[in-house]
C-alpha positions in Angstrom: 21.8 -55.2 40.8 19.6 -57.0 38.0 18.5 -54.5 35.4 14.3 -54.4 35.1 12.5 -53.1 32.1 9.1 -52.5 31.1 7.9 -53.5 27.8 4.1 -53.3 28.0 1.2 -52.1 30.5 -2.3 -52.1 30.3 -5.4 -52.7 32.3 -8.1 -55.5 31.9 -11.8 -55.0 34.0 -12.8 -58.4 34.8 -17.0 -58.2 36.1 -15.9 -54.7 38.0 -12.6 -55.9 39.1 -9.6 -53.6 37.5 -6.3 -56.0 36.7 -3.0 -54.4 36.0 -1.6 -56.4 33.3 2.5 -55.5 33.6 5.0 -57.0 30.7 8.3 -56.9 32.5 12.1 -58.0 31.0 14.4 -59.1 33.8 18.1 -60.6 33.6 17.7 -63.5 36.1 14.4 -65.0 33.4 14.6 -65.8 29.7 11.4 -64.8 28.5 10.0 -61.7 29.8 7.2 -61.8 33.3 3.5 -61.1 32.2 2.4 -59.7 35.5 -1.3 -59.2 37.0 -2.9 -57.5 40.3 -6.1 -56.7 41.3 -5.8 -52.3 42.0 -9.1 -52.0 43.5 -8.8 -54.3 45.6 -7.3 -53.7 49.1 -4.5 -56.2 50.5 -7.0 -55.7 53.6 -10.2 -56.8 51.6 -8.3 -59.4 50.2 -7.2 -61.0 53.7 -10.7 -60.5 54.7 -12.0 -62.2 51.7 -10.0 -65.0 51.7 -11.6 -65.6 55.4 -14.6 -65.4 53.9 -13.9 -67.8 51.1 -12.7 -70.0 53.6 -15.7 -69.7 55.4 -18.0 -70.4 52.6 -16.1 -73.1 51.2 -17.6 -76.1 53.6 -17.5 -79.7 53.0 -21.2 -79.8 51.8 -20.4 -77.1 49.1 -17.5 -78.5 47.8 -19.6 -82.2 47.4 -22.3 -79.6 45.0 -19.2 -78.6 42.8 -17.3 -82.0 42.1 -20.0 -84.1 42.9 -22.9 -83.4 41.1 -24.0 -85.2 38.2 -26.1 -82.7 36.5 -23.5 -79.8 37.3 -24.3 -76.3 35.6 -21.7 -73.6 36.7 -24.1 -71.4 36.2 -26.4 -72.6 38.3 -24.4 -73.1 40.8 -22.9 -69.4 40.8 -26.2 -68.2 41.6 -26.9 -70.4 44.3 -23.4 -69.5 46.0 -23.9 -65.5 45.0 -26.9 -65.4 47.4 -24.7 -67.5 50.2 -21.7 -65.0 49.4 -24.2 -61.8 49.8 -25.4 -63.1 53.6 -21.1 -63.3 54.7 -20.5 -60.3 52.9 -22.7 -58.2 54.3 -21.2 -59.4 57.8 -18.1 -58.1 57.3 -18.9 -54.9 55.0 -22.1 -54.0 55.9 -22.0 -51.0 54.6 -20.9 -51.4 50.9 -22.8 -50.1 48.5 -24.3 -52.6 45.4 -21.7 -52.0 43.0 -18.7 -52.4 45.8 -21.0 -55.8 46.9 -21.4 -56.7 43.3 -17.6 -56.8 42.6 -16.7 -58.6 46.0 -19.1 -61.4 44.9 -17.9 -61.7 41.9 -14.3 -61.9 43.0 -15.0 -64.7 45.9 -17.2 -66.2 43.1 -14.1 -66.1 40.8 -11.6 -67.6 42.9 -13.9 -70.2 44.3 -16.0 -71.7 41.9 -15.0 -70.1 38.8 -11.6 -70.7 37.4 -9.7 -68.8 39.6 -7.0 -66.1 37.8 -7.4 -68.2 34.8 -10.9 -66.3 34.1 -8.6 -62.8 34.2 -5.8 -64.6 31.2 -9.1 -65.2 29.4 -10.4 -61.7 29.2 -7.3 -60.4 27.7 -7.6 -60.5 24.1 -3.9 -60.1 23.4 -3.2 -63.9 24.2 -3.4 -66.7 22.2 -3.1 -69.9 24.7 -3.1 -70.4 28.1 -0.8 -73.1 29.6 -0.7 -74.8 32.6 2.3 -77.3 32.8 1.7 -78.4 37.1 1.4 -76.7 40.1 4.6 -76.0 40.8 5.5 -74.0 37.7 3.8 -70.7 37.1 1.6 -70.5 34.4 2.7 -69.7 30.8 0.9 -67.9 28.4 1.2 -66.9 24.6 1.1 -63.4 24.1 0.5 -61.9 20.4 3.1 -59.1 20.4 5.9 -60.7 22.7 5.5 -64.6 22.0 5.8 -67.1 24.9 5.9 -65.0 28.8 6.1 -66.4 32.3 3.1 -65.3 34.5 2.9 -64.4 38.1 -0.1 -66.9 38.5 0.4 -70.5 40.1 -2.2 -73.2 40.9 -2.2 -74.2 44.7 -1.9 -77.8 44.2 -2.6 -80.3 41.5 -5.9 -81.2 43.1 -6.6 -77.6 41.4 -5.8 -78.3 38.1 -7.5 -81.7 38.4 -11.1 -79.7 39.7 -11.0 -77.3 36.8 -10.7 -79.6 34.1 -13.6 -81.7 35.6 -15.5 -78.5 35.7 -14.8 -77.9 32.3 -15.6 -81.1 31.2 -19.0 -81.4 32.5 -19.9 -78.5 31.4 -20.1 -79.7 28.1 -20.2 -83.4 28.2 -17.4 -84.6 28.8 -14.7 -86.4 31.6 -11.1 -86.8 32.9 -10.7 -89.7 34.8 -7.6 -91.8 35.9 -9.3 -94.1 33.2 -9.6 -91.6 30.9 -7.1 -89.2 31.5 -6.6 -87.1 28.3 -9.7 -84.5 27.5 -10.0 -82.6 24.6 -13.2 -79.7 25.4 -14.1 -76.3 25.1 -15.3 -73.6 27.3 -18.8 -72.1 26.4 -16.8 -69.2 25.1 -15.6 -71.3 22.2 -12.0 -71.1 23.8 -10.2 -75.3 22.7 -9.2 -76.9 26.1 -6.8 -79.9 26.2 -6.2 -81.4 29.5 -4.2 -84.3 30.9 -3.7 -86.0 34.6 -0.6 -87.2 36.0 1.2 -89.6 35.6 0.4 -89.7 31.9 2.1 -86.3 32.3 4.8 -86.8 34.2 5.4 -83.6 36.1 1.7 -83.1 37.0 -1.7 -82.2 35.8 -2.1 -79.9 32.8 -4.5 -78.0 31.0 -3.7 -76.0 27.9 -6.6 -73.3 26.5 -6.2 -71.9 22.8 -8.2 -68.9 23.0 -11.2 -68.5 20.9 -10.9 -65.2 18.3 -13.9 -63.2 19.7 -13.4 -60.9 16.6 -12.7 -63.7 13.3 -10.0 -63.0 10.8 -11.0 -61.3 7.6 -9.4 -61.0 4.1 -9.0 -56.8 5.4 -7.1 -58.1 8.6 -4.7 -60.5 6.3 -4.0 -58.0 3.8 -3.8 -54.6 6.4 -0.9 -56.8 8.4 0.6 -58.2 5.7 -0.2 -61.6 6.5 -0.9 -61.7 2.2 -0.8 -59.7 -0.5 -3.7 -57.9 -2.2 -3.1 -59.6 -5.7 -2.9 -63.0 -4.0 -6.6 -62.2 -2.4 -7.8 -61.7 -5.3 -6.3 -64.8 -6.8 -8.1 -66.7 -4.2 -11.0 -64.8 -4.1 -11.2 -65.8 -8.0 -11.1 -69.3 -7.1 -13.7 -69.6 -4.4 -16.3 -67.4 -6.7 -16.1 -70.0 -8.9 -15.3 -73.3 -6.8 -11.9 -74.8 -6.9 -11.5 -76.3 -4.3 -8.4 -75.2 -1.7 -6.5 -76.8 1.2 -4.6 -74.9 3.2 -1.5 -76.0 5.1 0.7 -75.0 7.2 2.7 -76.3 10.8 0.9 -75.6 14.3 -0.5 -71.9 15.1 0.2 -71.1 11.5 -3.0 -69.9 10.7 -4.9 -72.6 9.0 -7.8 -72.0 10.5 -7.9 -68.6 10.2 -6.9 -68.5 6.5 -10.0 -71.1 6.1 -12.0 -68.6 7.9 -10.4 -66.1 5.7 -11.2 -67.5 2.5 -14.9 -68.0 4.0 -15.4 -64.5 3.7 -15.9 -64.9 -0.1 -19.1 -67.3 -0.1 -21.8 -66.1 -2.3 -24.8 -66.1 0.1 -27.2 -68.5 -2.4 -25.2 -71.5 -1.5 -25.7 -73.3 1.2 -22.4 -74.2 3.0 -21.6 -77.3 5.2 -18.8 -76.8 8.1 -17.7 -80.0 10.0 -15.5 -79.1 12.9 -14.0 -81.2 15.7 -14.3 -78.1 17.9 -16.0 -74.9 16.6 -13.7 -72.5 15.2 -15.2 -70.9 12.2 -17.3 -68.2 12.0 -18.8 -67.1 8.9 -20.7 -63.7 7.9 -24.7 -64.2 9.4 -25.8 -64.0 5.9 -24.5 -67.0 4.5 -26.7 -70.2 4.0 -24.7 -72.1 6.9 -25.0 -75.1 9.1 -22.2 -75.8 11.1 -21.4 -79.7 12.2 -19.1 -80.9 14.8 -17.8 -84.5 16.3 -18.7 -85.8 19.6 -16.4 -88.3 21.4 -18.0 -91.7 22.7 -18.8 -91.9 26.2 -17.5 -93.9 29.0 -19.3 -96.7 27.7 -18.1 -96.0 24.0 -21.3 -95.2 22.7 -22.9 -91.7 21.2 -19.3 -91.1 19.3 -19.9 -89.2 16.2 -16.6 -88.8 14.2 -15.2 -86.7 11.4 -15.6 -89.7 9.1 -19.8 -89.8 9.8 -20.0 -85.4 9.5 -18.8 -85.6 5.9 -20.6 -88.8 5.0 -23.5 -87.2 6.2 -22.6 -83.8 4.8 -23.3 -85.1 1.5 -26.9 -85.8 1.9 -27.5 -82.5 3.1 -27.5 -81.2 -0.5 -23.8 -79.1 0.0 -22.7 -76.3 -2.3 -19.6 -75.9 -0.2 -17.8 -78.4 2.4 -15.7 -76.6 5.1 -13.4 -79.3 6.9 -11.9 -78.3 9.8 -9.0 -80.8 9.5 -8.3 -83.7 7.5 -6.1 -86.3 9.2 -6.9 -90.0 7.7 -7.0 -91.7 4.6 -10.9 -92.7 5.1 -12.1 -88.5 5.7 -9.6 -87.6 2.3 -11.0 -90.3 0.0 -14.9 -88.8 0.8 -13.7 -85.3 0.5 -12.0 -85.8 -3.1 -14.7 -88.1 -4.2 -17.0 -85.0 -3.3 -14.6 -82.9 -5.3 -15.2 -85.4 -8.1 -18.9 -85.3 -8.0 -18.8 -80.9 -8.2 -18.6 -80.1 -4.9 -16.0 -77.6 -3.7 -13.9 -78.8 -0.6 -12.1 -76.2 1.6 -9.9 -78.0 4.5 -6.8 -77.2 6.7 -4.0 -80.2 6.7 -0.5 -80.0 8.5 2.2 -79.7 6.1 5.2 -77.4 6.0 5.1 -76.1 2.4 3.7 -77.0 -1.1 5.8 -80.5 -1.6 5.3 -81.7 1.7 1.6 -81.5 1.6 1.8 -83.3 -1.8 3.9 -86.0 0.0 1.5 -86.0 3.2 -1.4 -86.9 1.2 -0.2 -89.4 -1.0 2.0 -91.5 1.2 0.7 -93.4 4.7 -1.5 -92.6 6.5 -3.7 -90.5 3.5 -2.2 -92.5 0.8 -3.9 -91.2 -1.5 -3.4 -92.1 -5.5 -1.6 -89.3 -7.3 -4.0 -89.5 -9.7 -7.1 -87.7 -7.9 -5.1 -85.2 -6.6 -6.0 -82.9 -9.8 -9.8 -82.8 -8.4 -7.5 -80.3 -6.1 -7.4 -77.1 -7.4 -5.0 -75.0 -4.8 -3.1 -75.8 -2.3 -2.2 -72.2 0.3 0.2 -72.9 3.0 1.0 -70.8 5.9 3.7 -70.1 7.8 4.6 -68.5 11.6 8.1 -66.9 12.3 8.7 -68.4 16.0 11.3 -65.7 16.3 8.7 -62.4 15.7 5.6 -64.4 16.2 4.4 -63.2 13.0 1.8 -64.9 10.6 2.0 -65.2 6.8 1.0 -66.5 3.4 4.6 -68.8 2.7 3.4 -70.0 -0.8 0.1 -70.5 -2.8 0.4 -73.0 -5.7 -2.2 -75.0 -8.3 -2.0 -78.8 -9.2 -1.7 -79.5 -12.4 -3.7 -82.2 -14.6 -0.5 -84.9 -13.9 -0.9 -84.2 -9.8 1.7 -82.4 -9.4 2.0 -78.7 -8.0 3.0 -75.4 -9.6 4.2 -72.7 -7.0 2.3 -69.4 -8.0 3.8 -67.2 -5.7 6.1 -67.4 -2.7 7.2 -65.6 0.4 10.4 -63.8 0.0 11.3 -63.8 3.5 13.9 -61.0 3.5 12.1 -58.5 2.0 8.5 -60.5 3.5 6.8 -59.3 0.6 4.7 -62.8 -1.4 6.0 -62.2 -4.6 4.6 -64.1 -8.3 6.1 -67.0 -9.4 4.6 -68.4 -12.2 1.2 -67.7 -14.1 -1.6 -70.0 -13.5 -2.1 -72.5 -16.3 -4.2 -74.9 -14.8 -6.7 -72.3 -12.8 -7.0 -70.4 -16.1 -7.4 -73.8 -18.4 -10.1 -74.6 -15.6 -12.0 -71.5 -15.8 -12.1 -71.2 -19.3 -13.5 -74.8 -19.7 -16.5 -73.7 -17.3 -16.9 -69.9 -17.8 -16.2 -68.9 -21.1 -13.3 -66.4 -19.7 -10.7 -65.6 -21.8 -7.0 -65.3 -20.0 -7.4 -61.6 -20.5 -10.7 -61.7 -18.9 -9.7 -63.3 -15.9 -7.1 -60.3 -15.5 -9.6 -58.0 -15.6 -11.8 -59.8 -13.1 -8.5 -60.2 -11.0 -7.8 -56.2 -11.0 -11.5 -55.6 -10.4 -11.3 -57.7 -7.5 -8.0 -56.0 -6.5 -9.4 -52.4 -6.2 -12.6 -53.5 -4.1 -10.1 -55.0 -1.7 -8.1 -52.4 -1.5 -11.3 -50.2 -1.1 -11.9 -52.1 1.9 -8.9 -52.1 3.6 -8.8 -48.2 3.0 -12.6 -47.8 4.6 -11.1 -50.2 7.3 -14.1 -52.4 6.7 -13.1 -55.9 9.2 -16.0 -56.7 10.6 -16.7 -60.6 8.8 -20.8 -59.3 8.7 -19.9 -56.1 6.1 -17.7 -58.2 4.1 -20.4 -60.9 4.2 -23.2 -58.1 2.6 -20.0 -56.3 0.0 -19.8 -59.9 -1.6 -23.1 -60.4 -1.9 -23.8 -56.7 -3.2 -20.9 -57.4 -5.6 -22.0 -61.2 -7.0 -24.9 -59.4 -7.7 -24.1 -56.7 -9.1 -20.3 -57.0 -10.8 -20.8 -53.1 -11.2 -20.8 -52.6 -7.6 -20.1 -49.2 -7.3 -17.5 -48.6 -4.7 
């Protein structure tokens, strides 16, 4: 007899519908089953629906929903809602509008909408969302237990092929035989990545990184010890007064929240440039922001605007700060550090492991950049994910000295997984002092000032991105803030 344990429950309400979300360990799988069903839902009602859905689902509607050329979802939704009501009220004729209002929207759901997929979305404990074919069930990546096995499959690889054209309309874009690799994104923000057989050999996939409805802030990184308070402050330091920071790090390491992080510390009288290939970033509403993103070429290979032509650009739109999303070729890093080199601070996220590594990325193929230019580089912060716990944090944070090479500051110590001090700056310190006057002593006393306000924060439990937004302004303002 197989032993069955339960390691999480909770429920999800999906426009009325209630979802039991089950987290079950069993001995015959090797990652535990993330389970769903629908509770208010009748096994009746659903048999019935499911005629209905049949019903509705004619030759002529499914042409509207792949075949046409200006397709809106939404659209489209309302014109099947009022075709749903007239079968609905057939069979339940007397449900009352709330009752109606939740069938619709479940017929709408698993018809036109993206099926259980639109449940995995509303749970905010996942991360990604994959689909691998339509014979495997789909996976998903939970925050507190890692990689799970669903009880969700798609019906056929026709499916998985109809969503990602829906998707892909939506905002522009196509998966063809000719083209059959998308990268798009839901109007939600959420990244979706999706491929067609036989490029992927054992069907049709689609893999959805979930868009942070709530963003990372500097209160969230330091109250789950994804950094250290005195490291905050050493970075806070060094965006108040421009160095310029890349942070590294391997895939879902955090990058991009860390650059969202460090975002948090924009003075609001500078006006800050983001270029994105998909939206990610969301800074505080007061900040002087204009966020850019690329646009792939259409079938024709026109209308393609690339990273490259954002930060050329960039730099005629009279930029404080530059926020690159990712730097990936020697073309997009020799802009950004001659940016650096004319005083402009440059905050990017580049895949590297750890402090050498990202040294070595950018100055050998494909960057190849000279060694000499890196010192227009003022920090390099790379992070780092356990695979095993799942668990996010600052690995090491280091400075690049005037010969281009890099001086670890402080590292994790991943037995005790506390970021402990390595060094002392030199060159951050040698920097500031050339163009602030500050003395080493008071740059320590700015750094413990800095220290207790975050602290203060974390105490108040102040993580909404907005209050932070208003506390830094209040305190570049005023350094007297009174907390």
């Amino acid at each position: 007899m197989s032993e069955e344990k339960i390691l999480d429950s909770y429920e999800l309400l999906v426009d009325d519908i209630i979802i039991d979300v089950s987290i079950v360990y069993t001995e015959q799988e090797p990652v535990p089953l993330y389970t769903i069903s629908v509770t208010n839902i009748s096994e009746t009602t659903k048999i019935i629906l499911e005629k209905i859905r049949e019903e509705f689902v004619s030759d002529e509607s499914r042409s509207l929903v792949v075949g046409q050329e200006d397709f809106d979802i939404e659209t489209v939704q309302e014109q099947f809602r009022k075709k749903i009501f007239k079968l609905l009220t057939k069979y339940f004729p007397n449900a009352d509008k709330k009752t109606m209002d939740m069938l619709i929207n479940y017929v709408l759901q698993q018809n036109i909408g993206l099926g259980n997929i639109e449940i995995l979305l509303k749970d905010t404990n996942l991360e990604e969302i994959v689909i691998n074919n339509a014979q495997e069930p789909i996976w998903i990546y939970h925050r507190k237990y890692g990689w799970l096995k669903t009880n969700i499959t798609m019906p056929d690889e026709a499916r998985i092929r109809h969503y990602s054209t829906i998707i892909g309309r939506n905002v522009g874009k196509e998966i063809t035989v000719l083209n059959p690799l998308m990268d798009a994104h839901l109007k939600t923000g959420d990244r979706v990545n999706a491929t067609l057989h036989p490029i992927s050999s054992k069907g049709n996939t689609m893999t959805i990184r979930k868009f942070a409805i709530k963003p990372w802030t500097i209160t969230d990184f330091i109250g789950d010890n994804s950094i250290s308070c005195e490291a905050a402050a050493l970075l806070w330091m060094a965006v108040q007064n421009e160095l310029s920071i890349i942070i590294t790090g391997g895939t879902a390491s955090g990058k991009t929240s860390m650059l969202n992080v460090i975002s948090n510390f924009f003075p609001s009288n500078q006006r800050i440039i983001s270029l994105e290939d998909t939206r990610e970033l969301q800074l505080p509403k007061i900040l002087h922001w204009v966020p850019l993103e690329t646009r792939l070429a259409n079938p024709e290979g026109k209308g393609g605007v690339k990273m490259l032509d954002l930060i050329i650009n960039s730099l005629r739109m009279r930029p404080d700060r530059i926020v690159v999303g990712e730097i990936r070729r020697k073309e997009e890093a020799e802009v950004l550090f001659e940016a650096m080199h004319t005083g402009h601070s440059v905050y990017g996220t580049l895949h590297a492991n750890n402090v050498n590594e990202t040294i070595t990325r950018l100055t050998t193929p494909p960057i190849d950049l000279p060694k000499a230019i890196l010192p227009a580089l003022n920090m390099i912060v790379v992070q780092h994910i356990n695979r095993k716990t799942g668990k996010r944090r600052t690995l090491q944070i280091a400075e690049i000295l005037p010969s281009g090479d890099a001086r670890i500051l402080m590292q994790l110590n991943v037995h005790k997984d506390i970021l402990e001090k390595i060094n002392e700056p030199l060159a951050i310190i040698e920097t500031l002092n050339l163009y602030t006057g500050f003395s080493k002593e008071e740059i320590k006393e700015d750094l413990k000032k800095k220290e207790e306000v975050l602290n203060w924060m974390v105490k108040k439990n102040i993580r909404d991105i907005h209050k932070i937004g208003l506390i830094m302004s209040k305190y570049y303002l005023d350094k007297h803030y009174n907390i």
